[in-house]
C-alpha positions as CSV (number, residue, x, y, z in Angstrom):
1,X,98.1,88.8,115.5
2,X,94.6,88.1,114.8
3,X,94.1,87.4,111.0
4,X,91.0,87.6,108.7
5,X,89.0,84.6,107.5
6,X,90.9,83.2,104.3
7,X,87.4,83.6,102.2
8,X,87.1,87.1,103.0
9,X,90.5,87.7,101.9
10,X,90.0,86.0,99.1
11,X,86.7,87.7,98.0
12,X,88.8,91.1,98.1
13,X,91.1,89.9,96.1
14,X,89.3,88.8,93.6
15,X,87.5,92.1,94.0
16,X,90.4,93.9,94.2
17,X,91.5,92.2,90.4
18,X,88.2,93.0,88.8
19,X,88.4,96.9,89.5
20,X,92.1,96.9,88.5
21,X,91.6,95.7,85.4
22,X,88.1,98.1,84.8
23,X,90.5,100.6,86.0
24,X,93.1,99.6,83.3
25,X,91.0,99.6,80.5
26,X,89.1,102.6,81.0
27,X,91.6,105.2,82.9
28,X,89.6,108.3,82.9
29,X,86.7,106.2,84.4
30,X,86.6,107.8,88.1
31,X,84.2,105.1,89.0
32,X,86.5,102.8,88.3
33,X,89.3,103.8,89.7
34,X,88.1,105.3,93.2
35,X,86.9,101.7,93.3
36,X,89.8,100.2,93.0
37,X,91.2,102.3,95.1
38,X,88.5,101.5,97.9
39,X,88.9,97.8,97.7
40,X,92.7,98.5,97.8
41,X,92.4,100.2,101.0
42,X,90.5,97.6,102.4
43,X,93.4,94.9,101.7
44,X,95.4,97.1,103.6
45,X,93.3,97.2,106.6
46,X,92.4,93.3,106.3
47,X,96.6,92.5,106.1
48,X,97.8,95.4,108.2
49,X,99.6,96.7,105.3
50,X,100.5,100.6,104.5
51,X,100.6,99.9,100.9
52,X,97.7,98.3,98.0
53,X,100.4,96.6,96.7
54,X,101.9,95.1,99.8
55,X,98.6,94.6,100.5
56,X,98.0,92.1,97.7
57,X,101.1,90.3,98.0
58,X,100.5,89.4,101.9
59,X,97.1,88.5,100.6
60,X,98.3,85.8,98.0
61,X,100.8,84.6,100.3
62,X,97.9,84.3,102.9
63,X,95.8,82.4,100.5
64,X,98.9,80.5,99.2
65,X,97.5,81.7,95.5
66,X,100.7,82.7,93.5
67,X,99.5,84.7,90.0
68,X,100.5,81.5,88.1
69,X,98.1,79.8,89.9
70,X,95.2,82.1,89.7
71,X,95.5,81.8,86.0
72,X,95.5,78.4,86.0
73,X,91.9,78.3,88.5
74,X,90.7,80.9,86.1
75,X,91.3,79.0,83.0
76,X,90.1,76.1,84.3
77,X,87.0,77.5,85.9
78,X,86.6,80.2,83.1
79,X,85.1,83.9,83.3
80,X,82.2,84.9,85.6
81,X,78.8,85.7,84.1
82,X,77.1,88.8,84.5
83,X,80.2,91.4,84.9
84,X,78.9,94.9,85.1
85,X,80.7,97.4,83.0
86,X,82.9,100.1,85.2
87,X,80.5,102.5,82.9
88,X,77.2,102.0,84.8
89,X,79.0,103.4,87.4
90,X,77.0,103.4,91.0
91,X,74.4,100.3,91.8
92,X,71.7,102.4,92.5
93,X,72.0,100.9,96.1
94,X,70.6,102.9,98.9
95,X,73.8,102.1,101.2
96,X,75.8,104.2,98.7
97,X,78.1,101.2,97.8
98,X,78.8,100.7,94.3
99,X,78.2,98.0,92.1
100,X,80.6,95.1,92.2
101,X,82.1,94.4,89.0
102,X,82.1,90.6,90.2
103,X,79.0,88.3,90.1
């Protein structure tokens, strides 16, 4: 099986994270949460996975990144600058894409 380039994966992970927790905090955001779903769905494909959550797991096991350890890289490195809120909603892109909600 051909897999996808660990700093891909990664980057949708991390991705994947970010919306999950804008999604979290604000639920009735649709932004939010149909982008989350989007990057979901793109796990999927990357990991030939059926399921988001499947998804994530075959990711970290890909990556060798357990949650414990993302914690402690995140701790260590601390928060990214220049988040955008889920509420500004699209980019403004002319591709259509939305904004990602990681620097």
């Amino acid at each position: 099986m051909l897999l996808p380039a660990k700093a891909e994966v990664a980057r949708h992970l991390e991705l994947y994270r970010a919306w999950e927790r804008m999604m979290l905090a604000a639920p009735a955001d649709r932004a939010a949460r149909g982008n989350f779903e989007d990057t979901g769905y793109t796990l999927c494909v990357l990991m030939g996975k059926r399921c988001a959550r499947e998804a994530v797991h075959a990711a970290e096991r890909y990556l060798s990144v357990g949650p414990g350890a993302r914690r402690r890289n995140r701790a260590r490195v601390g928060p990214a600058d220049g988040r955008r809120s889920a509420k500004s909603g699209r980019s403004g892109r002319s591709d259509g894409l939305a904004a990602s909600p990681v620097a």
